[in-house]
C-alpha positions as a Python dict, from the first residue, in 0.01 Angstrom:
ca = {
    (1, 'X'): (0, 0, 0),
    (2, 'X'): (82, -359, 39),
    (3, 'X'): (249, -306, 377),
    (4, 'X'): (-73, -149, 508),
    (5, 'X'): (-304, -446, 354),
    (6, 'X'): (-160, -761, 476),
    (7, 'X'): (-44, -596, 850),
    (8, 'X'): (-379, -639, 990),
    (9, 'X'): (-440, -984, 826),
    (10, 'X'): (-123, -1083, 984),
    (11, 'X'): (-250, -906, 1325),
    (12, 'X'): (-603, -1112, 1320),
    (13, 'X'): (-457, -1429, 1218),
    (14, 'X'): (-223, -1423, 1507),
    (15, 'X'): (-475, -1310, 1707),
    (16, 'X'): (-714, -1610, 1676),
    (17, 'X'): (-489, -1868, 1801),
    (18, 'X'): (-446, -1663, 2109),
    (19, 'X'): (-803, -1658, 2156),
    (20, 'X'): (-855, -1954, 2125),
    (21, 'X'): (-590, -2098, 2366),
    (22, 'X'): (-692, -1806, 2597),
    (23, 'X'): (-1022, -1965, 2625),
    (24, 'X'): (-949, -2353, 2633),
    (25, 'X'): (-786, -2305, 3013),
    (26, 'X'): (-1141, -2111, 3073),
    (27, 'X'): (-1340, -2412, 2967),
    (28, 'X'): (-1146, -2642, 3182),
    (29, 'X'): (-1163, -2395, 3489),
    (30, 'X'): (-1569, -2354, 3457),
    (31, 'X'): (-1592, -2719, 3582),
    (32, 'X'): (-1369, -2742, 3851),
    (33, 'X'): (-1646, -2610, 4121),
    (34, 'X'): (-1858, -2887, 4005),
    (35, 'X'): (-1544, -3135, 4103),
    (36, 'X'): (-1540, -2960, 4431),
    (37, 'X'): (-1923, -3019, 4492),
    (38, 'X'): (-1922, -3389, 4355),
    (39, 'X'): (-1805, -3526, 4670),
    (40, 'X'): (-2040, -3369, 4871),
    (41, 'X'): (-2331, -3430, 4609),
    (42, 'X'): (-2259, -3785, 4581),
    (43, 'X'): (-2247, -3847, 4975),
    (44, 'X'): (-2582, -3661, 4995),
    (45, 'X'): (-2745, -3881, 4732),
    (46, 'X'): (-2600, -4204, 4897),
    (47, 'X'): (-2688, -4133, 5282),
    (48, 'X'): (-3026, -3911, 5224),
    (49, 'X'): (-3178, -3835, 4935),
    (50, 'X'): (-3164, -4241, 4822),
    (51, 'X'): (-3311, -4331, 5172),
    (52, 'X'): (-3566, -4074, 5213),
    (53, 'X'): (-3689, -4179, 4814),
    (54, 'X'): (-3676, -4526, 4939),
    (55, 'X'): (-3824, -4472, 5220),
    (56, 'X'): (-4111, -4317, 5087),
    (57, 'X'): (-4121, -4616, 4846),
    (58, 'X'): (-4201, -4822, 5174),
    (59, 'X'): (-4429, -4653, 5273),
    (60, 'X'): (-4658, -4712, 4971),
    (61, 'X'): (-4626, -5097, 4974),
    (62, 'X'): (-4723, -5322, 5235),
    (63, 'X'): (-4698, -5734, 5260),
    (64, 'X'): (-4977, -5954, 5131),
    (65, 'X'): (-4976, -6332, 5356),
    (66, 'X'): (-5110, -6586, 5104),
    (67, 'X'): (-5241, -6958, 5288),
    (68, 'X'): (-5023, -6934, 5656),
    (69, 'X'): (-4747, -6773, 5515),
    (70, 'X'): (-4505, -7043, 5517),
    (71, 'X'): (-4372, -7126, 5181),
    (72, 'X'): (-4135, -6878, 4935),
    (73, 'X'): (-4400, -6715, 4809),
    (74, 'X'): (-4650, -6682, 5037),
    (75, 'X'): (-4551, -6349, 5115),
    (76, 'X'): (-4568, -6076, 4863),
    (77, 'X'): (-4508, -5697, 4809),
    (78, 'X'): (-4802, -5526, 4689),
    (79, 'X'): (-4929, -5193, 4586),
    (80, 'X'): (-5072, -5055, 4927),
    (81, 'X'): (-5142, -4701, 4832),
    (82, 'X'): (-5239, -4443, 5160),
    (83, 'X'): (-5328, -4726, 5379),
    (84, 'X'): (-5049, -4696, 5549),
    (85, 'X'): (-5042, -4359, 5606),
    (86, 'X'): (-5386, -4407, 5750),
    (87, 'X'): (-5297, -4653, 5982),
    (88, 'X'): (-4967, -4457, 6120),
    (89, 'X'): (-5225, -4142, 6168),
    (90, 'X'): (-5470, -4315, 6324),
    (91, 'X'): (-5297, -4482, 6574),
    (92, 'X'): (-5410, -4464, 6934),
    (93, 'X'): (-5048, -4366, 7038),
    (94, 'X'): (-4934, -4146, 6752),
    (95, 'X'): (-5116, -3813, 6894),
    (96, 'X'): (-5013, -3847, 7242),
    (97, 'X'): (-4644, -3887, 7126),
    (98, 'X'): (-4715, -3583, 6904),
    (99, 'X'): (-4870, -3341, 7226),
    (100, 'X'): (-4565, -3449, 7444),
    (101, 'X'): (-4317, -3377, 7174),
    (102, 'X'): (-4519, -2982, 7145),
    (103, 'X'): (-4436, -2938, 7540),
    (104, 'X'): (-4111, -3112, 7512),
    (105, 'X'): (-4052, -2846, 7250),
    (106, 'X'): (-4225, -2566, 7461),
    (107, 'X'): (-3959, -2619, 7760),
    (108, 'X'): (-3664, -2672, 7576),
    (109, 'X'): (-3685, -2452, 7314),
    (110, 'X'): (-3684, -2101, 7511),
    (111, 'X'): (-3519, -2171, 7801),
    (112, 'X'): (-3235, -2323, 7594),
    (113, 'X'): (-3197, -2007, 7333),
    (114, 'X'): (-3267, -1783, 7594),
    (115, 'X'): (-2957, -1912, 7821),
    (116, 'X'): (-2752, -1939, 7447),
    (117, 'X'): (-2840, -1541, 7397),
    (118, 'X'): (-2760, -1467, 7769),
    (119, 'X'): (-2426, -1636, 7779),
    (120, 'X'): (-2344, -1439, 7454),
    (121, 'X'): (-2368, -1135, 7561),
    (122, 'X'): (-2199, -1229, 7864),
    (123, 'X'): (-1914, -1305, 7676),
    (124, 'X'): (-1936, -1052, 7462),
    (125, 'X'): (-1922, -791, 7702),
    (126, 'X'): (-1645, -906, 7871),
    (127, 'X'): (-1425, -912, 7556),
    (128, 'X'): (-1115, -729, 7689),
    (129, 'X'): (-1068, -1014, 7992),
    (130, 'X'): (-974, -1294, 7661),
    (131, 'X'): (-836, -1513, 7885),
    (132, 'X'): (-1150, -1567, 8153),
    (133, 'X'): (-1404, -1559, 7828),
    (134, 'X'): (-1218, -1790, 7651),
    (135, 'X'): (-1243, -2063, 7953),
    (136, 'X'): (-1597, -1979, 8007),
    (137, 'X'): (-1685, -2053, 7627),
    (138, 'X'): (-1496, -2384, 7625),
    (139, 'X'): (-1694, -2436, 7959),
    (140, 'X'): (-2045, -2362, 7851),
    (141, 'X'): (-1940, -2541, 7454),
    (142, 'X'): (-1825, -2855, 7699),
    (143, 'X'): (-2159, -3068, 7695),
    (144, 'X'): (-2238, -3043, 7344),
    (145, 'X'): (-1969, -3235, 7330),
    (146, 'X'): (-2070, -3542, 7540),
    (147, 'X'): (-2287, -3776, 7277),
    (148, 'X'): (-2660, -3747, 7361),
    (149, 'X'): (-2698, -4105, 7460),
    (150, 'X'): (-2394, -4043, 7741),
    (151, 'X'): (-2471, -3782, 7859),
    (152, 'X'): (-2834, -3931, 7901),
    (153, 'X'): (-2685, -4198, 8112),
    (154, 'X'): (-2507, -3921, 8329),
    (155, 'X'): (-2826, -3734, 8403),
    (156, 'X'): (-3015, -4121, 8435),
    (157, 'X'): (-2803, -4151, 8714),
    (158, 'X'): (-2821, -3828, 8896),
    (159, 'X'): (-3238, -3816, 8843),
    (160, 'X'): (-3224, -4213, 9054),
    (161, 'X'): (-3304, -4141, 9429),
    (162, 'X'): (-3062, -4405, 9552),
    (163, 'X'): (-2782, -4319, 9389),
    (164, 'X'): (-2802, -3918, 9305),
    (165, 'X'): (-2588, -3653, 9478),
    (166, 'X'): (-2869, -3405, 9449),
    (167, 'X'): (-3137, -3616, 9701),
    (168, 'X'): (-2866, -3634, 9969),
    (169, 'X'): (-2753, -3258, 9907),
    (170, 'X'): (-3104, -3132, 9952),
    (171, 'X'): (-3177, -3415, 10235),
    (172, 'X'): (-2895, -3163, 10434),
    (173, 'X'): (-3179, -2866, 10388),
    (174, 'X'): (-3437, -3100, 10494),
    (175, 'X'): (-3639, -3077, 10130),
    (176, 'X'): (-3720, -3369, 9944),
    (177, 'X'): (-3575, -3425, 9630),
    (178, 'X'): (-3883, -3481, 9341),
    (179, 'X'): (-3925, -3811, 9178),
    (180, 'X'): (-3749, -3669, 8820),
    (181, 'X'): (-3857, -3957, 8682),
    (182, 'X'): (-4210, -3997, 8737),
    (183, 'X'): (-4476, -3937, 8507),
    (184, 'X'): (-4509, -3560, 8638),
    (185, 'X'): (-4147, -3477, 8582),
    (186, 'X'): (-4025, -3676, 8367),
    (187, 'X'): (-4055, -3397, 8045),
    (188, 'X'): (-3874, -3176, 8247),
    (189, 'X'): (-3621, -3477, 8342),
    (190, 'X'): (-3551, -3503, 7970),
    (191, 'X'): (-3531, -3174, 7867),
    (192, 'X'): (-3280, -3089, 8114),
    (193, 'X'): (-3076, -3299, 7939),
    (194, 'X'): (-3192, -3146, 7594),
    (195, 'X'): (-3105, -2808, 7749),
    (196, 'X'): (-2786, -2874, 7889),
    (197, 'X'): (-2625, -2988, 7583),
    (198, 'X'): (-2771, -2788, 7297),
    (199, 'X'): (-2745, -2459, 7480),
    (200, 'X'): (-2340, -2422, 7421),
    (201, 'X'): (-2416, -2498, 7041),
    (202, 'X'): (-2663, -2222, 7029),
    (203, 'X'): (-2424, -1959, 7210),
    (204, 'X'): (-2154, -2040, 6961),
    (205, 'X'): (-2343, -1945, 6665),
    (206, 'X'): (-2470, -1622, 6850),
    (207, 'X'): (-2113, -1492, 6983),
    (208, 'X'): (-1948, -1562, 6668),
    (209, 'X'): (-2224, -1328, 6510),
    (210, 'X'): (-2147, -1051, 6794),
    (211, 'X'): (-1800, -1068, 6737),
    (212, 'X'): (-1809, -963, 6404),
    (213, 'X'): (-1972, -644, 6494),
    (214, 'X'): (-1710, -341, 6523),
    (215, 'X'): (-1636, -268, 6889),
    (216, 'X'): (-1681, 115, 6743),
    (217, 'X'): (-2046, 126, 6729),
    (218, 'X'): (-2081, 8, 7090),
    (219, 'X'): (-1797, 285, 7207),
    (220, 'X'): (-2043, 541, 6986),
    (221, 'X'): (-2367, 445, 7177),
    (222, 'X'): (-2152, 508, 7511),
    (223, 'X'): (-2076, 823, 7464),
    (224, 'X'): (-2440, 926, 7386),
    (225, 'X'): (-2462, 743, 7708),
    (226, 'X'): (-2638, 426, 7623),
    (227, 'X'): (-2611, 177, 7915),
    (228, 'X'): (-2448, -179, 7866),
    (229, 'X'): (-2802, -327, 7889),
    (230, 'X'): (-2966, -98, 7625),
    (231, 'X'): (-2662, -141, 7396),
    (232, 'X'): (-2774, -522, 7440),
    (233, 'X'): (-3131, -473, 7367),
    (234, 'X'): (-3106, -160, 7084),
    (235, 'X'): (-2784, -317, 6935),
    (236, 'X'): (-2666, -668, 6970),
    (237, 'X'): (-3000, -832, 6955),
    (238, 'X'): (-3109, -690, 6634),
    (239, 'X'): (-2755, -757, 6483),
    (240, 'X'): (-2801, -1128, 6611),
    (241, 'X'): (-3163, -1221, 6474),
    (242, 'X'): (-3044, -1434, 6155),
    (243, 'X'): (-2843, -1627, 6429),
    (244, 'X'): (-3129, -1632, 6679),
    (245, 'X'): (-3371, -1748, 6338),
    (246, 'X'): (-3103, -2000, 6240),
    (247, 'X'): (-3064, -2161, 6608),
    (248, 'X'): (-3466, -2190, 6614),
    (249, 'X'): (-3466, -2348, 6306),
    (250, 'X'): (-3194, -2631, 6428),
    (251, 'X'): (-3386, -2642, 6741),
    (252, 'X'): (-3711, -2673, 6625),
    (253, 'X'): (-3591, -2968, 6372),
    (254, 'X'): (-3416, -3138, 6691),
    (255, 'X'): (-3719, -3146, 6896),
    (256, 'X'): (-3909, -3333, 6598),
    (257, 'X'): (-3634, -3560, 6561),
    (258, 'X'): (-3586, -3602, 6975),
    (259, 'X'): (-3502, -4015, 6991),
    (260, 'X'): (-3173, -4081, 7194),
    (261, 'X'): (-3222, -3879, 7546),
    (262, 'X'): (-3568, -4027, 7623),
    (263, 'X'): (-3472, -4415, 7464),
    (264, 'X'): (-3167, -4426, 7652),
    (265, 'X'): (-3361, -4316, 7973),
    (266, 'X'): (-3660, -4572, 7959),
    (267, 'X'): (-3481, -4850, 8090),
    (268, 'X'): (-3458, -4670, 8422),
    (269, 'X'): (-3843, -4537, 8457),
    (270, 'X'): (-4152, -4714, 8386),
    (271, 'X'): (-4314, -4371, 8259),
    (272, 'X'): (-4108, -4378, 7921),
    (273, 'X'): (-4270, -4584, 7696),
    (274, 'X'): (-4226, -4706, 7317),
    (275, 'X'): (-4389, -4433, 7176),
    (276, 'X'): (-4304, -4148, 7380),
    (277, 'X'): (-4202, -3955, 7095),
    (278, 'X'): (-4305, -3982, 6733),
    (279, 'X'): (-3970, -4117, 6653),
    (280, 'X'): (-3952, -4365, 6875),
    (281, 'X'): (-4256, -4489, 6764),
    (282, 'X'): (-4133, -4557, 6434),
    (283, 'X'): (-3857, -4760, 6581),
    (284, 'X'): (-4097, -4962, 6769),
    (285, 'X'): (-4299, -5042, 6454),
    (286, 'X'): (-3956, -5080, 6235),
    (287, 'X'): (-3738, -5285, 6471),
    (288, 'X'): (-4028, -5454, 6761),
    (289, 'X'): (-4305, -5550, 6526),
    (290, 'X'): (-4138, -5549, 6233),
    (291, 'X'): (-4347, -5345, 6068),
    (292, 'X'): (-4133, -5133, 5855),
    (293, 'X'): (-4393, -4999, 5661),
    (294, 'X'): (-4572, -4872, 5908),
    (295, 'X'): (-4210, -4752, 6002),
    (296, 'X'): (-4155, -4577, 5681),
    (297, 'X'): (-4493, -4383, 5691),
    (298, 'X'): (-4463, -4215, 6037),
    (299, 'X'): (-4112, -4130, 5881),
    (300, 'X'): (-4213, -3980, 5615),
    (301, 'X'): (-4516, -3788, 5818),
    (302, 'X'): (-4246, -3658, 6029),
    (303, 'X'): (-4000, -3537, 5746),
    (304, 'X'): (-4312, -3346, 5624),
    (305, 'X'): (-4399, -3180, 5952),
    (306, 'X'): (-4051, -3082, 5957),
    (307, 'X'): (-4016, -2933, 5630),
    (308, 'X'): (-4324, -2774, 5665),
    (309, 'X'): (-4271, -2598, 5989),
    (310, 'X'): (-3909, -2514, 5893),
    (311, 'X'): (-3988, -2316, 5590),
    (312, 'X'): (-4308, -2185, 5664),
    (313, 'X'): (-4148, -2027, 6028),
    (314, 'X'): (-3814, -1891, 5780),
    (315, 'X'): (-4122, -1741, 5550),
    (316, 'X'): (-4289, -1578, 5824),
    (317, 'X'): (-4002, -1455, 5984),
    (318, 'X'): (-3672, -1450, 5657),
    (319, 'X'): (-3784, -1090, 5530),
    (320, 'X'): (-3692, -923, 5851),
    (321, 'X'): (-3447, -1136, 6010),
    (322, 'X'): (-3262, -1157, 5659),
    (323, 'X'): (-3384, -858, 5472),
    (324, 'X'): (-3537, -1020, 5201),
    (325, 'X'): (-3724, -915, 4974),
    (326, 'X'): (-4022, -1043, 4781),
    (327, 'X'): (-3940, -1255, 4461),
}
């Protein structure tokens, strides 16, 4: 009796201690995703979530000039409150920059996923020639490449008259080449260059979708006889909408945030001005009148106009691009 008594003591006691060191190494393992994601949290904090708080810190507060403003504290913060979101929306050239940056948006939006989708399914249907697809991706990827403000200068210097290669190739033809900069091209002059180096981004993101779809189903809907440009519209497409949603999202945020192509342009056209876009008009008020909470209001308009567009186009479209459901 005694040996059948104290066995199973014997078993729990020297079970415990296993337990328990079986679950220390646990413990320890539960936060080692967290020292994965500190990094990247602590970067994120630093570079924008601290200056988008700040910033809308600015934007509350505004300067108050006591006597003529020259001594060390004739110049205070103080509690401004809206005023200077009033000011920022009521300024004669804030809605002007806001209806060019809706056509700017209008041109390059389309025509630059459209291409993105086309090239895709180029490339896509020419999988078995590797070696041609692979140089044609590198060669459509190629201008994203080139920084914005470089590639502005390249396309600068091809829209001048005096010094392009396109007036004196269509001189030969006897057509006059347009004045891309003037006021009645000059949208188009900059979205050209928006076009022609976010549209190998875009394609990326859309052939990497189509080639993770099994060649199989597209040999299947050629036997029932499906053509290569129903198999495109019936098949590929549909696959490809969460890219297609996901490329208008990055696009639609880029056109808000459009700064570099049309400031690095103005120096060679008189029709670009200060405030052509919403962002460059908070980098007038910022870093020409040194107003930077003026600055930090039209920033934090624009962050809101962004957010709000983003999400509410992903909430509009998510539950049959993604096939969500409702919460």
């Amino acid at each position: 009796m005694s040996l059948t008594t104290q066995a199973p003591s014997k078993t729990i006691a020297a079970a415990r201690p296993a337990t328990a060191r079986a679950a220390r190494p646990g413990g320890r393992r539960a936060g080692v995703p967290y020292a994965f994601l500190a990094p990247g949290l602590i970067l994120f904090t630093l570079f924008l979530a601290a200056p988008i708080v700040y910033a809308g810190y600015l934007s509350l507060r505004k300067v108050k000039v006591s006597g003529l403003g020259l001594g060390s504290k004739s110049r205070t913060e103080i509690w401004a409150g809206l005023s200077n979101y009033t000011r920022s929306m009521t300024d004669p050239e804030f809605l002007p920059s806001v209806y060019r940056i809706i056509g700017y948006g209008l041109v390059v939006v389309p025509i630059m996923l459209g291409l993105a989708l086309l090239f895709a399914l180029l490339l896509d249907a020419g999988r078995s020639r590797p070696g041609l697809s692979g140089f044609a991706r590198i060669a459509i990827f190629l201008p994203y490449a080139v920084p914005a403000v470089v590639a502005s200068l390249l396309w600068g210097f091809l829209y001048l008259p005096k010094v392009s290669p396109i007036t004196d190739a269509l001189s030969v033809f006897g057509i006059t080449a347009p004045e891309f900069l003037s006021s009645s091209w000059v949208l188009y002059a900059v979205a050209n260059v928006a076009v022609w180096g976010g549209t190998g981004f875009n394609m990326i993101v859309i052939y990497t979708a189509l080639k993770a779809v099994p060649t199989s189903l597209y040999e299947s809907a050629r036997i029932d006889g499906a053509s290569e440009l129903a198999i495109a519209w019936r098949i590929k497409i549909p696959i490809v909408m969460p890219s297609l949603v996901m490329t208008f999202v990055f696009s639609l945020i880029a056109t808000l945030q459009v700064f570099a192509e049309p400031m690095t342009l103005k120096p060679l056209s008189n029709t670009i001005s200060y405030t052509w876009t919403p962002l460059m008009k908070v980098y007038r008020d910022a870093f020409v009148r040194n107003d930077i909470y003026s600055a930090a209001a039209t920033s934090v308009v624009i962050a809101v106009a962004t957010f709000i567009l983003s999400f509410g186009f992903l909430k509009l479209v998510g539950r049959r691009a993604f096939n969500q459901e409702d919460s």
